[in-house]
N, CA, C and O atoms as a GROMACS GRO file, in nm:
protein
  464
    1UNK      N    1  -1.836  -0.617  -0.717
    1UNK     CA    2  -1.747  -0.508  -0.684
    1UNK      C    3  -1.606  -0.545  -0.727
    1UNK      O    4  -1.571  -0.660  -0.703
    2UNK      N    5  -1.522  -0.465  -0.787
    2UNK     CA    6  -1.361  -0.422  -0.815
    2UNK      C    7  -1.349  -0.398  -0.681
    2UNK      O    8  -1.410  -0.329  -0.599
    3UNK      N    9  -1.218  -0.501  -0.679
    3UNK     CA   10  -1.100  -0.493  -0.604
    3UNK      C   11  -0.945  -0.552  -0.627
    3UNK      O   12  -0.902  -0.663  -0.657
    4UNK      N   13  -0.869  -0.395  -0.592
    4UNK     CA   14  -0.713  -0.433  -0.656
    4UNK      C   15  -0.640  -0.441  -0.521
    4UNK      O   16  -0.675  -0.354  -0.440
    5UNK      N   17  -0.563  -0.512  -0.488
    5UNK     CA   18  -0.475  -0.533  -0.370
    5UNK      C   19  -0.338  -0.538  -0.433
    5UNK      O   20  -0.307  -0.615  -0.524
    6UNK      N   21  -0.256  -0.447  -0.376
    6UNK     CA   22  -0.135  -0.404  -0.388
    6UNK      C   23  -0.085  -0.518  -0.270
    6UNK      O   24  -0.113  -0.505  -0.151
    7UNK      N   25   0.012  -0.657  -0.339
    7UNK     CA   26   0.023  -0.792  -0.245
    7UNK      C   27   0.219  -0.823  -0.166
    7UNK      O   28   0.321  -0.861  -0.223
    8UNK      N   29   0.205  -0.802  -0.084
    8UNK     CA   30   0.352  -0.880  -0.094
    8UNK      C   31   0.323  -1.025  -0.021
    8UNK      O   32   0.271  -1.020   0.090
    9UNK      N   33   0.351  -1.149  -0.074
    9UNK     CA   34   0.317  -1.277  -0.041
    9UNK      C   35   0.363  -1.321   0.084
    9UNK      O   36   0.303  -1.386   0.170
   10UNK      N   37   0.506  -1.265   0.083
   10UNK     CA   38   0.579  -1.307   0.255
   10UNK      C   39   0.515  -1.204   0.365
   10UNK      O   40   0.546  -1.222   0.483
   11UNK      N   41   0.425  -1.095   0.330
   11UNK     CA   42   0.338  -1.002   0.472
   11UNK      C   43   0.222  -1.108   0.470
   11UNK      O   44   0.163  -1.172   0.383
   12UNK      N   45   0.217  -1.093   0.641
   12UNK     CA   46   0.113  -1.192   0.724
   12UNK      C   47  -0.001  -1.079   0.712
   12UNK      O   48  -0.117  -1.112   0.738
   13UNK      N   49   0.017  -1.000   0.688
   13UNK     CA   50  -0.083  -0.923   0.740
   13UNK      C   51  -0.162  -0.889   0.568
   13UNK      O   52  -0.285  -0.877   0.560
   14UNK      N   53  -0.066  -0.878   0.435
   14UNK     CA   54  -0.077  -0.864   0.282
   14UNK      C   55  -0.186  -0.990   0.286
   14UNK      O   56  -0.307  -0.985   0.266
   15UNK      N   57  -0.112  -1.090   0.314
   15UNK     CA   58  -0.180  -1.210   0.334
   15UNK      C   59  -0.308  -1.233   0.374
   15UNK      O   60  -0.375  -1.322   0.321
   16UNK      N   61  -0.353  -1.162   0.464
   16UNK     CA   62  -0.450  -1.232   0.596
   16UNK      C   63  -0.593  -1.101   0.472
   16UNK      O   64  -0.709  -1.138   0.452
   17UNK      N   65  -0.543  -0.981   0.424
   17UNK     CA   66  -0.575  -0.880   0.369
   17UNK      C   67  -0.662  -0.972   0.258
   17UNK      O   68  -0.785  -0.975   0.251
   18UNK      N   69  -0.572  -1.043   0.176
   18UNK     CA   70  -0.566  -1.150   0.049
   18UNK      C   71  -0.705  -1.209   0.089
   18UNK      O   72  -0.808  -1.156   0.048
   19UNK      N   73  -0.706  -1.329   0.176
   19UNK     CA   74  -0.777  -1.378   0.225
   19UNK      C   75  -0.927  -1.351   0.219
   19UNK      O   76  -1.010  -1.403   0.144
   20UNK      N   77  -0.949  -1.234   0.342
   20UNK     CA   78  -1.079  -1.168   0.298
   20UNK      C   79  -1.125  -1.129   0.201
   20UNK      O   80  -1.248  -1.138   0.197
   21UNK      N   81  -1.072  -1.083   0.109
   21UNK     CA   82  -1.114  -1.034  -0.009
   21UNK      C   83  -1.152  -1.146  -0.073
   21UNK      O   84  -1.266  -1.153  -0.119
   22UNK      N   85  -1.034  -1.283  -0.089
   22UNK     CA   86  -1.126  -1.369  -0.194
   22UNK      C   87  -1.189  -1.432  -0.103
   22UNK      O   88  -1.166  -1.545  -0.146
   23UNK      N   89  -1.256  -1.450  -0.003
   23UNK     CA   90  -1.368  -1.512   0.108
   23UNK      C   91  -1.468  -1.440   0.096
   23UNK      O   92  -1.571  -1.476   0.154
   24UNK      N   93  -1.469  -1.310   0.011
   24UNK     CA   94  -1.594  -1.204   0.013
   24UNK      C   95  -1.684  -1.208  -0.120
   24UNK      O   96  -1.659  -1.157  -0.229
   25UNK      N   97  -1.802  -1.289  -0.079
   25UNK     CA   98  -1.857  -1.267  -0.235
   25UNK      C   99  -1.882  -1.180  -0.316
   25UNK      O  100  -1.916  -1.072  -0.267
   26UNK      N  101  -1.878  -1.189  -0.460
   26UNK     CA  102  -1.933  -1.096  -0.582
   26UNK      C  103  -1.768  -1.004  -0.574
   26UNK      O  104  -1.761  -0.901  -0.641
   27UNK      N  105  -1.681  -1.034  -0.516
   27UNK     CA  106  -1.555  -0.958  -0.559
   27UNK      C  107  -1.470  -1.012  -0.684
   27UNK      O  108  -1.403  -1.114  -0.699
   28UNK      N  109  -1.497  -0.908  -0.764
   28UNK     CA  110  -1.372  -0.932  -0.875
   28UNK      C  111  -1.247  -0.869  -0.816
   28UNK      O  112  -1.226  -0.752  -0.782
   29UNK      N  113  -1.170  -0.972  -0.813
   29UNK     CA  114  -1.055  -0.950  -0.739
   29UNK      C  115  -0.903  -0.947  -0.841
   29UNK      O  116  -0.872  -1.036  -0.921
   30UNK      N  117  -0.822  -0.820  -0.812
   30UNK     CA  118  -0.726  -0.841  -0.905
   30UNK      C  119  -0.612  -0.788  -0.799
   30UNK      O  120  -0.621  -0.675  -0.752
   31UNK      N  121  -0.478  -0.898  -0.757
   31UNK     CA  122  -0.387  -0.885  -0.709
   31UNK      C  123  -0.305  -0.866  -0.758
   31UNK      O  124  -0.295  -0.953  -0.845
   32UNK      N  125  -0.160  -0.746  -0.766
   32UNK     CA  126  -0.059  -0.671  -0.838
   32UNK      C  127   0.051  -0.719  -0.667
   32UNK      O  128   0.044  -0.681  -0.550
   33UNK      N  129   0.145  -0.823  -0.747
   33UNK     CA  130   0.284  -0.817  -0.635
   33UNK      C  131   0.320  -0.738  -0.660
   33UNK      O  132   0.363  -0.741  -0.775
   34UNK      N  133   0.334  -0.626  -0.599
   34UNK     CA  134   0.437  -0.511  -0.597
   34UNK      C  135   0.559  -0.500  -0.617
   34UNK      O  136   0.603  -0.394  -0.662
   35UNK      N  137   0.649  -0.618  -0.586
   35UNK     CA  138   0.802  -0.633  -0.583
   35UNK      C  139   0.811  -0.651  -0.772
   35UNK      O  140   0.894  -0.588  -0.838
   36UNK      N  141   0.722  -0.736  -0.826
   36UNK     CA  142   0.746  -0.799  -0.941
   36UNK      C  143   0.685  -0.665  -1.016
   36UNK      O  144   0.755  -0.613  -1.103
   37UNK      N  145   0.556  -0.608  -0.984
   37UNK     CA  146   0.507  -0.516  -1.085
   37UNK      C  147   0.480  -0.332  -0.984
   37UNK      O  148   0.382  -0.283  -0.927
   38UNK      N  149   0.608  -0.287  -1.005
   38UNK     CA  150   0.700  -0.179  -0.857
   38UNK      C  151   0.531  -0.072  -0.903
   38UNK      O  152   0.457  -0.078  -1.001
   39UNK      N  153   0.530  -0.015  -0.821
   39UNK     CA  154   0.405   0.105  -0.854
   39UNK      C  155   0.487   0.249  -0.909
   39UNK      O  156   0.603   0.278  -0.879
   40UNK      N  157   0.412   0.317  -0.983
   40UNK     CA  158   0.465   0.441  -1.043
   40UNK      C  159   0.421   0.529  -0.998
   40UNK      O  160   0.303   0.528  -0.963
   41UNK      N  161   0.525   0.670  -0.980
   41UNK     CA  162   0.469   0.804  -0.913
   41UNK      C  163   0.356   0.830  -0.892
   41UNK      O  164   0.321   0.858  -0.777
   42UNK      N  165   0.248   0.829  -1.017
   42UNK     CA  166   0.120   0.843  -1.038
   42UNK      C  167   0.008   0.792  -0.951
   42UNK      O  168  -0.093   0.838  -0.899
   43UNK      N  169   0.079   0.658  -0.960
   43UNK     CA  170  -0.017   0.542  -0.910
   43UNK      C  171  -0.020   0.595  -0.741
   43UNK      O  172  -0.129   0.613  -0.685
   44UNK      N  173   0.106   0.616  -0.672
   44UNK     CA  174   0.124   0.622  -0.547
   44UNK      C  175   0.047   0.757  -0.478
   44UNK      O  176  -0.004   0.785  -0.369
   45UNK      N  177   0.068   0.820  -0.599
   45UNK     CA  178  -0.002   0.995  -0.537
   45UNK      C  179  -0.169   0.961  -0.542
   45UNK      O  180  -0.257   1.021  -0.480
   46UNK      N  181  -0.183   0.860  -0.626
   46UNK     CA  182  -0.363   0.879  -0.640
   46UNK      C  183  -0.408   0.788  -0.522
   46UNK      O  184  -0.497   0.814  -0.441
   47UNK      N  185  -0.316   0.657  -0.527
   47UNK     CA  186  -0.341   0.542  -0.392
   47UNK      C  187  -0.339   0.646  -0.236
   47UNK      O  188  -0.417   0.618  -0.146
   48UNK      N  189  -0.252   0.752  -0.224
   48UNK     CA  190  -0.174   0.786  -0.072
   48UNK      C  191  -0.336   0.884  -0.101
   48UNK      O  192  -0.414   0.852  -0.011
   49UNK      N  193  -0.392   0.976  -0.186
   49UNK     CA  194  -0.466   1.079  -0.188
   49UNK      C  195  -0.596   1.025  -0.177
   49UNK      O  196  -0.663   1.087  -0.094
   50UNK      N  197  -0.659   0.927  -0.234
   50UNK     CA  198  -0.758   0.842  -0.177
   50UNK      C  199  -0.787   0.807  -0.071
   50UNK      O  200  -0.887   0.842  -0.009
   51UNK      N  201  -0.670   0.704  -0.022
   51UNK     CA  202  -0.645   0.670   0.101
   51UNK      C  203  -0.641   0.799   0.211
   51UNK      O  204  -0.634   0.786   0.333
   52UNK      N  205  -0.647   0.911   0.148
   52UNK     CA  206  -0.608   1.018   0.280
   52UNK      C  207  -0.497   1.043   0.336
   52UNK      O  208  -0.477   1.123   0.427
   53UNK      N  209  -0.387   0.943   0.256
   53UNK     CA  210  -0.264   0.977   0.342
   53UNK      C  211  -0.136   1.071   0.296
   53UNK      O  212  -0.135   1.119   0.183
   54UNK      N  213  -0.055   1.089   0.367
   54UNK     CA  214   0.024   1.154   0.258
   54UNK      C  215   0.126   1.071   0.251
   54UNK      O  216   0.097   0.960   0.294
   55UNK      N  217   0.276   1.086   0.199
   55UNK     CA  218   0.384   0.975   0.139
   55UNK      C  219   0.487   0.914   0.286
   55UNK      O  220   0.561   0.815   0.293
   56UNK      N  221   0.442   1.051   0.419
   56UNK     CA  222   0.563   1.007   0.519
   56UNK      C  223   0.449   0.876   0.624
   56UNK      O  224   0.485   0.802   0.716
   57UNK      N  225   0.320   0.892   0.566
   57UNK     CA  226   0.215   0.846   0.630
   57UNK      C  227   0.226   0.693   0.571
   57UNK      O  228   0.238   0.590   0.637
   58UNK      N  229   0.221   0.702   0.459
   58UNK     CA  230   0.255   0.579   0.394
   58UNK      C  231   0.398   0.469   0.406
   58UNK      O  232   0.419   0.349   0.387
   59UNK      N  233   0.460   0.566   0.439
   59UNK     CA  234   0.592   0.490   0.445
   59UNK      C  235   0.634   0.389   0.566
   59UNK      O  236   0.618   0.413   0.686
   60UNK      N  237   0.683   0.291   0.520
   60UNK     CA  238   0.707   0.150   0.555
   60UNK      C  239   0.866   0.152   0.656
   60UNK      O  240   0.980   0.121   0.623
   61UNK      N  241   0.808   0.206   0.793
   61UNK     CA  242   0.962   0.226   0.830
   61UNK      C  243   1.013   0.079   0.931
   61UNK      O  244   1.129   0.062   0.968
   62UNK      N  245   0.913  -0.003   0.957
   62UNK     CA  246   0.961  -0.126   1.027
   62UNK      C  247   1.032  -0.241   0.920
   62UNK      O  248   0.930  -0.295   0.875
   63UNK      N  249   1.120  -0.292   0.870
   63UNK     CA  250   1.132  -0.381   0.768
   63UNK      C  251   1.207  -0.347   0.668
   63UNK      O  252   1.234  -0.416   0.569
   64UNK      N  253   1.249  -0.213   0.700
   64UNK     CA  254   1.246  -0.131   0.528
   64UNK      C  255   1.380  -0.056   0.591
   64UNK      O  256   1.413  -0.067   0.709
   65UNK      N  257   1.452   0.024   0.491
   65UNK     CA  258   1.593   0.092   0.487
   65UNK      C  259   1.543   0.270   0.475
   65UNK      O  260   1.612   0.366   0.439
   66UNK      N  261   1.399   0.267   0.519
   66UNK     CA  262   1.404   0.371   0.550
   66UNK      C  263   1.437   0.475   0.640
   66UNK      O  264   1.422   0.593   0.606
   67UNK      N  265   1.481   0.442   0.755
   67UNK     CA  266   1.592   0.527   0.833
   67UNK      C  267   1.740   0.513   0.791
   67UNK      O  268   1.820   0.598   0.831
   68UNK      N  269   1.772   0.434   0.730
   68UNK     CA  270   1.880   0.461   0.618
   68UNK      C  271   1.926   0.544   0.548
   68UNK      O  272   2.032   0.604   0.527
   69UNK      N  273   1.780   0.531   0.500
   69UNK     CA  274   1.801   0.618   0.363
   69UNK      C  275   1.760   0.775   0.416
   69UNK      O  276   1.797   0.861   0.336
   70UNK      N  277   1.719   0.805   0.486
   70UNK     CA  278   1.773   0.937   0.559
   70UNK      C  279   1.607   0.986   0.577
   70UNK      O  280   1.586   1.103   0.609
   71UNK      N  281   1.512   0.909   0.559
   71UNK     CA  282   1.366   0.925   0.473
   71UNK      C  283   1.237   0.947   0.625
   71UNK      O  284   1.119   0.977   0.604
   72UNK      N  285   1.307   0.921   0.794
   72UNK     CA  286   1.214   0.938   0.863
   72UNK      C  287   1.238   1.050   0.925
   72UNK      O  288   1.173   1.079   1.025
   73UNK      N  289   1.324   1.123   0.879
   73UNK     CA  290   1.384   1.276   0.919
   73UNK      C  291   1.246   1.373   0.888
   73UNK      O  292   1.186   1.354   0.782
   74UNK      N  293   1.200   1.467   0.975
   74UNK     CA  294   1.126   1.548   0.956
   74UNK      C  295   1.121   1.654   0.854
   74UNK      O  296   1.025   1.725   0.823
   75UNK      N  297   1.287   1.652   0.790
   75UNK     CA  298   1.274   1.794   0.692
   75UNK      C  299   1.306   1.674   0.584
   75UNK      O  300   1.412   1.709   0.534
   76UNK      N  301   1.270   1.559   0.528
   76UNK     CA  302   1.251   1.502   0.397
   76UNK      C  303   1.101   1.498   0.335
   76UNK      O  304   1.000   1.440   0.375
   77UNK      N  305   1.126   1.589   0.213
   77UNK     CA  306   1.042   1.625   0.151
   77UNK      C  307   0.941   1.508   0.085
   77UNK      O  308   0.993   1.417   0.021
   78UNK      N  309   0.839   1.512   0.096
   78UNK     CA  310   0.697   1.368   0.009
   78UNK      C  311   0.796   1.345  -0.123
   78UNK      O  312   0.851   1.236  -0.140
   79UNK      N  313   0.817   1.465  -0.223
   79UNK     CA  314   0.910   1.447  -0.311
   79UNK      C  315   0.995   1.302  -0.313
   79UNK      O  316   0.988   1.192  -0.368
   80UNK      N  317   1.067   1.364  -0.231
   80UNK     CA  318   1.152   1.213  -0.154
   80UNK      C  319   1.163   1.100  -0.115
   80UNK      O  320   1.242   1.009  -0.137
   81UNK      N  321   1.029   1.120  -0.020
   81UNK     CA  322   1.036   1.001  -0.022
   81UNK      C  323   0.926   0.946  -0.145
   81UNK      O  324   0.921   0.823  -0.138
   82UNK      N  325   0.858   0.984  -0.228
   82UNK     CA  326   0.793   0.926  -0.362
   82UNK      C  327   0.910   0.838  -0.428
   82UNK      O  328   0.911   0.716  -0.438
   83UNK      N  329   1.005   0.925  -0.468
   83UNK     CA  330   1.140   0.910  -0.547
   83UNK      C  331   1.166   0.794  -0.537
   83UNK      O  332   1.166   0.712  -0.629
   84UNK      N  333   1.213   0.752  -0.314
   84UNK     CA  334   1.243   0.638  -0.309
   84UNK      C  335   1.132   0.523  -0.321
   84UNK      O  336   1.145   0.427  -0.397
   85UNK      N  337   1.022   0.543  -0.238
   85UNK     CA  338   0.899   0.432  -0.301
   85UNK      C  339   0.911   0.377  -0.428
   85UNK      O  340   0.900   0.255  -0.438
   86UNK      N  341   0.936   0.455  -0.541
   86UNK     CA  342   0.928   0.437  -0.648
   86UNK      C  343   1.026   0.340  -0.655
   86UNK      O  344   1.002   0.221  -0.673
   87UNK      N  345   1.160   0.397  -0.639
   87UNK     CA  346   1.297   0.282  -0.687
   87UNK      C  347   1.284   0.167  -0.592
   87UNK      O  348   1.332   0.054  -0.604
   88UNK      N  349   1.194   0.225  -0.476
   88UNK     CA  350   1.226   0.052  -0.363
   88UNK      C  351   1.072   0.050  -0.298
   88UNK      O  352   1.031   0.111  -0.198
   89UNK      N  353   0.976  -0.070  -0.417
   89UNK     CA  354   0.817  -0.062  -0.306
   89UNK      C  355   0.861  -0.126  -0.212
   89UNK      O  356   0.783  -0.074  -0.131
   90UNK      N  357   0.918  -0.194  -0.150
   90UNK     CA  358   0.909  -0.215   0.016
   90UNK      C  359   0.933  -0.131   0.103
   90UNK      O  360   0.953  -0.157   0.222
   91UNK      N  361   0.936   0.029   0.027
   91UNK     CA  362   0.933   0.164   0.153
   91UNK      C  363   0.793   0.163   0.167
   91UNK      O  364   0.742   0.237   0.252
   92UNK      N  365   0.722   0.090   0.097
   92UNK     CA  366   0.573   0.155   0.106
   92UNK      C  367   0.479   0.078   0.173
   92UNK      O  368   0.452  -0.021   0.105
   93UNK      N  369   0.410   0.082   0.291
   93UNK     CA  370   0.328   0.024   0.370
   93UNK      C  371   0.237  -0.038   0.315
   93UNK      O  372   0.177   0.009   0.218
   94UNK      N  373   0.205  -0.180   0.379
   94UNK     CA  374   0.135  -0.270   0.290
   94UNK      C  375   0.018  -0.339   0.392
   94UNK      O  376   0.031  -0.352   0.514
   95UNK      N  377  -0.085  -0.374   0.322
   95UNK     CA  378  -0.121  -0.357   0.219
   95UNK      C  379  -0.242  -0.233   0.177
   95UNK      O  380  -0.327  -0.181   0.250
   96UNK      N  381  -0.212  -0.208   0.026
   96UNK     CA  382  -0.339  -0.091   0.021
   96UNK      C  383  -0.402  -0.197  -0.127
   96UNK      O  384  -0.372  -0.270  -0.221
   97UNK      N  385  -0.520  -0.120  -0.040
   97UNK     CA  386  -0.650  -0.190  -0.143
   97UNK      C  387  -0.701  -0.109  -0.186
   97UNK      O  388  -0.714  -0.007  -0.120
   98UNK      N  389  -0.766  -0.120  -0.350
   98UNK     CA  390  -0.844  -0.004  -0.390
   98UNK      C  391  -0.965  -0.070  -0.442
   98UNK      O  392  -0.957  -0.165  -0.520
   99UNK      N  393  -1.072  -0.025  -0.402
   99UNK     CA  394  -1.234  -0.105  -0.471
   99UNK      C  395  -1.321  -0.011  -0.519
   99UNK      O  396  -1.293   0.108  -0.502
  100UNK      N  397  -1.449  -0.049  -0.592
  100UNK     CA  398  -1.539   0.105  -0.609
  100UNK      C  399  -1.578   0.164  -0.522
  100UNK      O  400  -1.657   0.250  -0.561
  101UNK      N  401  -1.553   0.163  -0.321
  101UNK     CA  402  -1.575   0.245  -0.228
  101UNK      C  403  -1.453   0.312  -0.177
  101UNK      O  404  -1.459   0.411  -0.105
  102UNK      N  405  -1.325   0.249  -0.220
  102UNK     CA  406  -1.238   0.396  -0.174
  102UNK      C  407  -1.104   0.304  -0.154
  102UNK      O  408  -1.125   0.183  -0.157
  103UNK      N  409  -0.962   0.349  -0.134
  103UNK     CA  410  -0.874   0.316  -0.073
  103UNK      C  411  -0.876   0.302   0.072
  103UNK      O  412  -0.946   0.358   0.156
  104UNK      N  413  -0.761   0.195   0.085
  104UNK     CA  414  -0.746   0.170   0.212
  104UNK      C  415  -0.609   0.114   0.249
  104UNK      O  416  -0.585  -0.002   0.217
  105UNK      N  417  -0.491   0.206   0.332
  105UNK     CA  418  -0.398   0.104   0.395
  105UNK      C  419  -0.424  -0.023   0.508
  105UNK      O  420  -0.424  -0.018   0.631
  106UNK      N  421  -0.444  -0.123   0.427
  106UNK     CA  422  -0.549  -0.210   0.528
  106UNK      C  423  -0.450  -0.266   0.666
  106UNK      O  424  -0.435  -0.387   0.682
  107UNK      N  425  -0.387  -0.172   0.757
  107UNK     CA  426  -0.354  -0.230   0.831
  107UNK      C  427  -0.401  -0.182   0.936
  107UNK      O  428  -0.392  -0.062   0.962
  108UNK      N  429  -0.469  -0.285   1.028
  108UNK     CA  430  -0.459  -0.404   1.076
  108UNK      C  431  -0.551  -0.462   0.927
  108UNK      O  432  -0.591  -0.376   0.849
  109UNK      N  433  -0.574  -0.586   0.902
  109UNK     CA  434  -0.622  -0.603   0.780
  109UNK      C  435  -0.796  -0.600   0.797
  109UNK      O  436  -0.850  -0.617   0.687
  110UNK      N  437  -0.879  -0.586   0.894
  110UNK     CA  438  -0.993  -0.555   0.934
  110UNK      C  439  -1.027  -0.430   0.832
  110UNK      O  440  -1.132  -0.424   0.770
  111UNK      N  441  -0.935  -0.344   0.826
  111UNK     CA  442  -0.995  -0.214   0.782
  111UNK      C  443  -1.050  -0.226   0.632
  111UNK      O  444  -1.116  -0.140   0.573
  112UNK      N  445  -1.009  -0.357   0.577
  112UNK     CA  446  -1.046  -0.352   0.439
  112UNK      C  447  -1.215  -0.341   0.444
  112UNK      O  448  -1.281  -0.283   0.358
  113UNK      N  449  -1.266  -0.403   0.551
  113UNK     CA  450  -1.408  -0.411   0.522
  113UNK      C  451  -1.465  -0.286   0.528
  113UNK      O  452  -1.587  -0.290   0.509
  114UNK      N  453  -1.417  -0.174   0.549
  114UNK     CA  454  -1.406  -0.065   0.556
  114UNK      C  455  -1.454  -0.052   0.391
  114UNK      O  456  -1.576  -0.035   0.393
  115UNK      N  457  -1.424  -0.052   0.305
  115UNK     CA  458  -1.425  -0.024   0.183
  115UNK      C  459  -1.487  -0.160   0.071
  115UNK      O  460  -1.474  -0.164  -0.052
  116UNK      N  461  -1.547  -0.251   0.150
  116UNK     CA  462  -1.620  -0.352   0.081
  116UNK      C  463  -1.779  -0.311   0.080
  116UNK      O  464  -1.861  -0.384   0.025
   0.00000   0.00000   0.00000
């Protein structure tokens, strides 16, 4: 089985995500740091639409400058916050995994087995 993990190295939880996957046999495993290789509009609408979620669902508001940036307000448009995901992945909740059974925001990181 394909599996891509969207990684940030300093999350315990990106981490603990990491882990299982390469502890799981027959996984071809391919990890993308996010900070180093940022995700594109595209990528995020197909990851959040898989996953089931939508972009305010996805968004990373513990850690992140997203009440800052004006982005946990009820009238900011997915638009918006895409825009910012895009210019800053640490708005974007981590970690999501994608394999040949489906996306997953694997948090707590249990849920990945969800999709193994």
């Amino acid at each position: 089985m394909k599996a891509t993990i969207w990684h940030n190295p300093a999350c315990g939880t990106s981490s603990k995500t990491l882990a299982i996957l390469q502890e799981t046999p027959g996984v071809a495993l391919t990890v993308i740091e996010y900070k180093k290789t940022p995700f594109s509009r595209a990528k995020l609408i197909q990851l959040f639409a898989d996953a089931g979620l939508s972009p305010r669902q996805a968004l990373r508001r513990r850690g992140s400058d997203a009440e800052a940036l004006g982005l946990t307000s009820d009238d900011t448009s997915d638009d918006a916050i895409l825009a910012a995901m895009v210019k800053d992945p640490m708005l974007v909740e981590r970690p999501f995994v994608e394999t040949d059974k489906g996306v997953a925001l694997c948090r707590p990181q249990d849920k990945v087995h969800e999709i193994l």
